[in-house]
Every structure is written in structure tokens, then in C-alpha cells.
N, C-alpha and C positions, 0 to 999 in steps of 0.2 A: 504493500500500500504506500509507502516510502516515496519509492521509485515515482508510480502514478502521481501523486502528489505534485513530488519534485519538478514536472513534466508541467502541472497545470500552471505551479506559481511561476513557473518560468514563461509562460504563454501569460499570466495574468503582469507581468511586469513589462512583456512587450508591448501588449493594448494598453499600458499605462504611457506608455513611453508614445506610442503614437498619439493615442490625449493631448499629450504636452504639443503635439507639434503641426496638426489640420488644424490652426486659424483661421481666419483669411485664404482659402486656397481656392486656387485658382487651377484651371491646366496648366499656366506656367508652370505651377507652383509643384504640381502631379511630376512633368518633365522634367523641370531643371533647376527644382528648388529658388527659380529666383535667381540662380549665381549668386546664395549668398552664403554656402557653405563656409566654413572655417576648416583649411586645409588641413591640418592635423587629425581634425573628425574622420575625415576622408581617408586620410593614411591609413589611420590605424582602424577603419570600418572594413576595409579594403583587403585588409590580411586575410580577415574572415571568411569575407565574400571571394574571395581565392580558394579557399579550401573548404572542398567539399564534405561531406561525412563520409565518403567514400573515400576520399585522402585521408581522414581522419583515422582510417577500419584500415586501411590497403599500405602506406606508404610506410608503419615500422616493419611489414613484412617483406617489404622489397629487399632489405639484409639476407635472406635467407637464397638467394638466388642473384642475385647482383649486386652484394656488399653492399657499400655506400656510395657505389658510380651515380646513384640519380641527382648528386649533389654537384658532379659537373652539367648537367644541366640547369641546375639551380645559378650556377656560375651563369650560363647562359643570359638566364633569365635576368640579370644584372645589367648586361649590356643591351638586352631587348627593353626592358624597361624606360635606359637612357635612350635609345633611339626613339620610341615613342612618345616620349617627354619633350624631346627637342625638334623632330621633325615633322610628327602628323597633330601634337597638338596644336603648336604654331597654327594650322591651315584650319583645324578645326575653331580655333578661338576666332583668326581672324574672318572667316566664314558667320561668326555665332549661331553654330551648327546645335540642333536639339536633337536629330539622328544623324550618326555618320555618314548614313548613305547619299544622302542628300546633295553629296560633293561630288559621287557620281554621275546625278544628274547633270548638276552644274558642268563640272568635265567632259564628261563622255555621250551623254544624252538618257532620254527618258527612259529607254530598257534594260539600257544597264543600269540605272539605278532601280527598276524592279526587281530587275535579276539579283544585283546585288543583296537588296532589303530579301527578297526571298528565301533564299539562301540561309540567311538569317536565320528565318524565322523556324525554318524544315531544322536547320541544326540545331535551333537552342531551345527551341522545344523537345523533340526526340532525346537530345543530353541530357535535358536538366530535368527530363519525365524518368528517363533510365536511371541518372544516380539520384532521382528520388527511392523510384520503386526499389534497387535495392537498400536504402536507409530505412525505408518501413519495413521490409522483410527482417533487417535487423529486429529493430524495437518490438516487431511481432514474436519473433525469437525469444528473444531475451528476456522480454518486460511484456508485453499486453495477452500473448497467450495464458501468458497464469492468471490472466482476468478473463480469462476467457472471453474475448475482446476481440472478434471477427476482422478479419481485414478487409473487405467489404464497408466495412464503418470505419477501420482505422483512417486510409486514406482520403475520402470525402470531409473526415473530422479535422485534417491535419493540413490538406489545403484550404478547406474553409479560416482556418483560423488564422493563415498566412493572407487571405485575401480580407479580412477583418481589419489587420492592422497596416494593411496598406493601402485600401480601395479610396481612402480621403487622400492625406498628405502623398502618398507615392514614393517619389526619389526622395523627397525631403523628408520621408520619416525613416527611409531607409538609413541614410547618414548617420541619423542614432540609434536606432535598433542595430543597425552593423557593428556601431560601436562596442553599444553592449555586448552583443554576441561573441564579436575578437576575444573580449576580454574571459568571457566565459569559457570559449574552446582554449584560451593558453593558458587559463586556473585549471581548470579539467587536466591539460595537459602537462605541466608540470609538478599537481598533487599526485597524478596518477605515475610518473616517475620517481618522485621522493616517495611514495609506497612501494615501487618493485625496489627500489635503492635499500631501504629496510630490510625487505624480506632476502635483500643478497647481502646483509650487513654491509654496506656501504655507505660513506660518506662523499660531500662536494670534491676533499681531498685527493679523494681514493677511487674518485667514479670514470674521471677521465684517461688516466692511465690503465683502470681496467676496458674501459669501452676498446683505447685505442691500439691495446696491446692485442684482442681479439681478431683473429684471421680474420671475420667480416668487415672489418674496419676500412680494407681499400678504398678509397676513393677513386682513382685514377688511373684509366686502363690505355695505353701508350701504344701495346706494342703488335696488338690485333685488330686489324682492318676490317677483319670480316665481322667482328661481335658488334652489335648493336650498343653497346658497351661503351666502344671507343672513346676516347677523349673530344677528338673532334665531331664526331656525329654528335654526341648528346651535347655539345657545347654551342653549334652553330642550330641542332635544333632549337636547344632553349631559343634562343634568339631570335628565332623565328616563330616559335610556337607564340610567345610576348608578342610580336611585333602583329600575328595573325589573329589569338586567340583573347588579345587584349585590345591593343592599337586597334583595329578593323572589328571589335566584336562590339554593339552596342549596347550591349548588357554590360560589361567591362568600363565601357568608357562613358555610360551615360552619370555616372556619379564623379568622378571626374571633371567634369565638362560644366558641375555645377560651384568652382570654385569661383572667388570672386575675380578673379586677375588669371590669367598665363602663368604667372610666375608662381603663384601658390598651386595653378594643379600641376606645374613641373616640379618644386617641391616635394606634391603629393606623391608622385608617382615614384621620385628616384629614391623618397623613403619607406614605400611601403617594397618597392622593387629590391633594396640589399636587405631589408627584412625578412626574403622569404628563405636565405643561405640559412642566417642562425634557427630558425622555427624549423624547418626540414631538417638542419640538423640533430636536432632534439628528439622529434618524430622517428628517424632511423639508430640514433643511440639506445631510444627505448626500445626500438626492434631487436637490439643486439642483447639490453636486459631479461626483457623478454624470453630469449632464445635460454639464456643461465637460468631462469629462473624455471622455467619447465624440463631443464636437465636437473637441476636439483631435487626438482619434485618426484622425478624419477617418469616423469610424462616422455613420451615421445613425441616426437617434433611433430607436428602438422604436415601434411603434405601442400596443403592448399595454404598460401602466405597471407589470405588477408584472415584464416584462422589463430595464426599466430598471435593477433590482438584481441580477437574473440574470444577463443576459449579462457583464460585466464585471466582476462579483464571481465569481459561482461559476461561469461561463465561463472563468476561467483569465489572462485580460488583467492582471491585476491581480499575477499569481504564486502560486505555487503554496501560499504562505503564507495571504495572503486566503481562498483557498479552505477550508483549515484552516479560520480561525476565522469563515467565512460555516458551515461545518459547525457547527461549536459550537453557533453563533448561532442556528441553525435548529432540531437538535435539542433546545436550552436550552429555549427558546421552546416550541416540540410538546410536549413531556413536562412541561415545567411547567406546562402545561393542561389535555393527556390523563391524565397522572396522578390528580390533582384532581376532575375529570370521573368518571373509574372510581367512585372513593370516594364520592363525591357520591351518586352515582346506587346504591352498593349501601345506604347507610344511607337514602335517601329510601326504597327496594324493601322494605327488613328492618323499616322503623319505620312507617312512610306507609301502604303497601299491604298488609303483611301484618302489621302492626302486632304485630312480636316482637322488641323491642329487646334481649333480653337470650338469643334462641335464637343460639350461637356456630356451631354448623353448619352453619346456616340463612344469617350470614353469609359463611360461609367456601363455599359453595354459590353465595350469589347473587354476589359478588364475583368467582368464576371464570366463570358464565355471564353477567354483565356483559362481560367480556373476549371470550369467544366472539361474543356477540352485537354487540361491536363489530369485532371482526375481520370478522365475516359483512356486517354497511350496508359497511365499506369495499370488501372484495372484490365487495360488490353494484355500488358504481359505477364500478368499476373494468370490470366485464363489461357494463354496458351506457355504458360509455364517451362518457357527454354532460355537456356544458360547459353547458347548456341544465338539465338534470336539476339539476348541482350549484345552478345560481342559483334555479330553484324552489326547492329544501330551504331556499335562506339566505332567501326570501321568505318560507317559510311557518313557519320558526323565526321569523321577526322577528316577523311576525302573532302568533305563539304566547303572546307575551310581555304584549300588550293586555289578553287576562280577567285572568291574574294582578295587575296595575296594578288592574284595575277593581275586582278582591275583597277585595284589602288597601286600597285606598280607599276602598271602603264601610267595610268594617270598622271602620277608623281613623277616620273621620271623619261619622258617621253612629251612631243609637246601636238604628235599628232593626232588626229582624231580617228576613229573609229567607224567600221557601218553597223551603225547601232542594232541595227534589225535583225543581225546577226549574232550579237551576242549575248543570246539566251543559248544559243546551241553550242557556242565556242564552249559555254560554263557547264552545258549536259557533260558534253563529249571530255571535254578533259579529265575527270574523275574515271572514266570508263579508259580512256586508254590507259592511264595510270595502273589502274586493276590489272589491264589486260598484260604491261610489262611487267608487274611484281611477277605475275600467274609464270612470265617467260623466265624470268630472272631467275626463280624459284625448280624451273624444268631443266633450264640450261647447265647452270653453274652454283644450283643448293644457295644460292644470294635469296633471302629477304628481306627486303626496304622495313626499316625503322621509321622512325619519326622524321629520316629524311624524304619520304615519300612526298610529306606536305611541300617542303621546294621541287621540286618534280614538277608537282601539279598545278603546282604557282605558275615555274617557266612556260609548262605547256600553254596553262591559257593567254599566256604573255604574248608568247610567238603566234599564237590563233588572232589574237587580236591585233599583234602588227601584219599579216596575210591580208586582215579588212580590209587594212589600208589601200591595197593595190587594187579592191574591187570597186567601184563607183557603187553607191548607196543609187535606190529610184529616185527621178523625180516623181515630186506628187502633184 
């Protein structure tokens, strides 16, 4: 009963928080808070809204199979961070963009900026419905079955209450609820290591010499080109994954965007951006605790890595306390994402697609049937119950992301124009021939593309879109 509890006041101090914050609101206000954030909010909201509850469950078990290599992509992610700080928010401030896409109009013309916002929309719904539905399969797990507590009712309860404390203020409540949130998944997450620290008698003294003296400890793999591993693969993905999954994503950069100056969301971004080395750090040290601490028990290891945090945290081993704030932790994490995502996705819908930034009804419409419609993808893979199903969607969300790279890189770096009628197909077609090389790469020479695939599919639609160039558009 603990647990449950824990769950509501935690949902009871977010609808307080949004209280404090639907004034005066406006759809400015829903969008872009106004530009009157205080960048700091932003930063440290930002952390949160980064990490999912599926980062939360998945990233201390990455130790268990690729040491601590995911932390040169974190490296990556440093330099991705600064580039998006200094090159696309420039254009977005000076533009006073409320969705990114918009610049593709402006640039390239009216289809590709549908294409663009679409794209969007097909990704960040599918992602943010996928690492939902597995966070409630969690807390169903762990916590609401002993209530006997259907999931059928869990998820419609759990998005309802995400569209409660958002459907007034929006971005601008998100700012502080984000806030909160950070703060809750990094208490979660460093009580719940000062408890396996205990249980391995360990001190602050004594913790970092044992983490670093354990074989998973690697960071940095130099000297195999083929492993996905690499130094440079995972270095120049981070980099890109930032520049794609951030820069170009507008759920990413719509809270950003509501800083009062340039200079404060560049601020924002390059300090939540080296923020995320030491927090993933921590994350995968406690994977490596973790690992000591279920050989001590005389447990055997997990086969499956994102068990490694389950069983022993939110399995109960640990006390009843842990459990607590592996709860926290989880739903911190979840909602500081899905939240985000909602908003994201009804301003891309009202501004992008239907291009009525100032119809409040029409908001207040698409924002409740965003929520339906994500409740509907989660209880969709819920009834066709495959593990299989969810890793296509994170396949073909990943794919998703290549045309957008490749339209804002034309754009940005290229000063020609486009046949715009054209590039809805260029955007089909690139993801599919991508496939079709891994599928060669993989037949040919045992090679499969990592996370370098995303620049692949960037270049592709790059080159498709300079080919328009040579075709003459119709007159009309």
C-alpha cells in the first residue's frame, strides 16, 4: 500500500505544481511559455526529460555486455549538444520559431515542411507510446498487480493524469514539473546506490577504486573497427544522435526555444549537454554494483540486462525502501518524457499540419485526442503482445530520424532549392534503401550498421534532394 500511495502523492504534487502555473494562459502560453523561462529551470528540467524510464531500467545493465563504452557516446553527446547551441538555435531564435519545422517551409517549401513535421509526428508518437508501454509493464510487474490492478485501467489512469497537469499551462508547466521530476529520478538514483554501497560494505572512499578496478569498467574500445563499440562510431554517433534527436526533434527543443534570450537557451543546452557524462556515469557504476551484489547473494546473473536493475531493485532484495524510490525513479523518468511528448506532438498537429496556431479549441481538441491516440498504440501492443513488434517500432523510429538530418542539412548548408513535390518520396525511399544495405552489409561481409546507420540515411536523402535540383519543378 506504500508503494501505491507513494505513486498518488507524487501525481498529487504535480497537479499542484501545474496550479501554481495556468494563469493567464494563453496558446502562447501552451507553446512557448511566453519566452519567459529562467534558463536554469530549463537545464536542469531537461536532464529529466532526457531520460526515459527505460534509460532508467536498461542503461546500468549495458555493463554487462559493453562495459562502460556507452559513455563515449555520452562524450559525443557533448559536442552534439554544442553544435546545436551555436548553430541551429541561432536560426531558430532568429526565425522566432514555435515549431522547428517551420524553417523548412520557409527554406525548402510547403512539403517538405509537411514531410518534415510528419515524420515527427509517426516517430514521436510510436517512441514515446513504446517506452511508455514498457514502463507500465514495469509498475504492472512490480507494484499494481499485487492490487490487483488490470492494465487495461493502469494505462488510461496514467495518461489521463499526464494530460490533467498539462492540458492548461502546457510547455510552461512542463518547465516545472520537469524540474521536479530531475530532481526526483537523481534522489531515487543516488539513495538507491548509497543502498547497494551498504549492502557491499562500501564507502564514497572505497567505491570508486572498486567500480574502476572491475573488468567492466572499460570505457574505450580503440582497436576494433568492426564492434559497434568503437570509439569512433559511438563518438561521432553521439553527435549526431544530439544534433538529430535533439536539434531537429521538436519535443526536445520546444522547451528550449522558450528561454528569454539566445544566450540563456545556449546556456541551457551546453549545461544540461556535459550533465549527461556524470549522470550516465553513475547509472552504469551502479550496473557494475549491481553485478557484486547478486554474486554475493549467490544469484546468478540475468541473462537479459535490463533484469539486472529489476530483479534486485524492484524485486524486493534490496527492501522495501528501494522499491519506493526504484518507483519514483521510474515514474520520474516516464512522465518527464511522456509528458513532453503529449505537448510536443499537439503544437506540431495545431501549427504544422493544420496550421492554426492561435485556434484555442482546436488545441484543446487535439491535445485530448493526442492522449486517446496514445493510450490506443499502447493498449495496441499490449494485445498483440510481441517483444519482436516493440524492437521493429525502435528500428523504424530510428530510421525515421535520417530524412529529417538530411532536410535540415540541405537547408543549412547548401543555398539551392529543391523540387519540392518531390520530397515526400526522397524521405519514403531513403529509410528503405538504408534497410535494404544493412540487409547487404549483413549477407556480404557479417557488417551491421550501429547507430551509424542514422548518417547513412541523413546522406542519402541529402544526395536525393540535391538530384531535384537538376529536375525542373511544373509550372502551375
Amino acid at each position: 500500500m506504500i508503494i501505491l500511495s507513494t505513486i498518488l502523492i507524487y501525481f498529487a504534487a504535480l497537479l499542484l505544481l501545474s496550479r501554481f502555473t495556468v494563469r493567464n494562459v494563453s496558446n502562447q502560453t501552451f507553446y512557448n511559455a511566453n519566452r519567459q523561462s529562467p534558463w536554469y529551470l530549463v537545464a536542469f528540467g531537461m536532464i529529466g526529460a532526457s531520460i526515459s524510464g527505460v534509460t532508467f531500467v536498461s542503461v546500468p545493465g549495458m555493463v554487462m555486455n559493453q562495459n562502460m563504452s556507452y559513455l563515449q557516446t555520452c562524450m559525443g553527446f557533448i559536442v552534439g549538444y554544442a553544435l546545436v547551441a551555436f548553430v541551429l538555435l541561432p536560426i531558430y531564435y532568429r526565425l522566432r520559431l514555435i515549431t522547428i519545422y517551420t524553417y523548412l517551409k520557409e527554406r525548402l517549401g510547403r512539403m517538405s515542411y509537411k514531410t518534415g513535421a510528419s515524420f515527427f509526428l509517426l516517430s514521436k508518437m510510436a517512441g514515446s507510446a513504446v517506452k511508455f508501454y514498457v514502463v507500465c509493464m514495469i509498475l504492472q510487474r512490480f507494484v499494481l498487480d499485487g492490487y490487483h490492478i488490470p492494465f487495461f485501467v493502469t494505462v488510461p489512469s496514467l495518461v489521463l493524469l499526464i494530460w490533467l497537469y498539462t492540458r492548461k499551462g502546457g510547455i510552461k508547466t512542463l518547465v516545472f514539473t520537469d524540474t521536479f521530476q530531475t530532481l526526483c529520478i537523481l534522489a531515487a538514483l543516488v539513495l538507491i546506490a548509497f543502498k547497494v554501497m551498504d549492502a557491499l560494505q562500501l564507502n564514497l572512499s572505497s567505491v570508486l577504486s572498486f567500480v574502476s578496478s572491475d573488468t567492466h569498467s572499460q570505457i574505450f574500445v580503440w582497436d576494433d573497427w568492426i564492434s559497434t563499440q568503437n570509439f569512433w562510431k559511438q563518438f561521432l554517433s553521439g553527435v549526431f544522435i544530439v544534433i538529430v534527436m535533439t536539434g531537429l526533434d521538436q519535443d526536445m527543443m520546444q522547451k528550449n526555444l522558450t528561454c528569454k534570450t539566445l544566450r540563456d537557451a545556449q546556456k541551457d543546452m551546453c549545461t544540461y549537454g556535459i550533465a549527461f557524462l556524470p549522470v550516465n556515469m553513475l547509472f552504469l557504476a551502479l550496473g557494475i554494483l549491481l553485478m557484486h551484489y547478486l554474486q554475493q547473494m549467490g544469484q546468478t546473473l540475468p541473462t537479459m540486462p535490463d533484469e539486472l536493475m529489476l530483479l534486485p531493485v524492484a524485486g524486493g532484495m534490496l527492501g522495501n525502501g528501494v522499491v519506493v524510490l526504484f518507483t519514483i525513479g521510474v515514474v520520474a523518468a516516464c512522465f518527464s518524457s511522456a509528458d513532453s511528448a503529449l505537448t510536443s506532438l499537439t503544437t506540431s498537429y495545431c501549427i504544422d499540419i493544420c496550421e492554426k496556431p492561435n485556434d484555442e479549441r482546436l488545441r484543446k481538441r487535439v491535445h485530448l485526442g493526442m492522449a486517446v491516440v496514445f493510450v490506443g498504440f499502447i493498449l495496441g501492443f499490449r494485445a498483440l503482445n510481441s517483444t519482436n513488434l516493440i524492437n521493429a517500432i525502435y528500428t523504424i523510429v530510428s530510421y525515421t530520424y535520417g530524412p529529417l538530418l538530411g532536410l535540415f542539412a540541405y537547408g543549412l548548408f547548401t543555398r539551392q532549392p529543391v523540387t519540392d513535390r518531390l520530397v515526400p518520396y526522397i524521405a519514403l525511399a531513403s529509410p528503405l534503401l538504408c534497410y535494404g544495405l544493412d540487409m547487404l552489409a549483413q549477407h556480404l561481409w557479417q557488417y551491421k550498421f550501429g547507430y551509424e546507420l542514422l548518417m547513412l540515411n541523413g546522406a542519402i536523402t541529402f544526395i536525393g534532394l540535391w538530384i531535384t535540383t537538376i529536375i525542373k519543378p511544373k509550372k502551375s
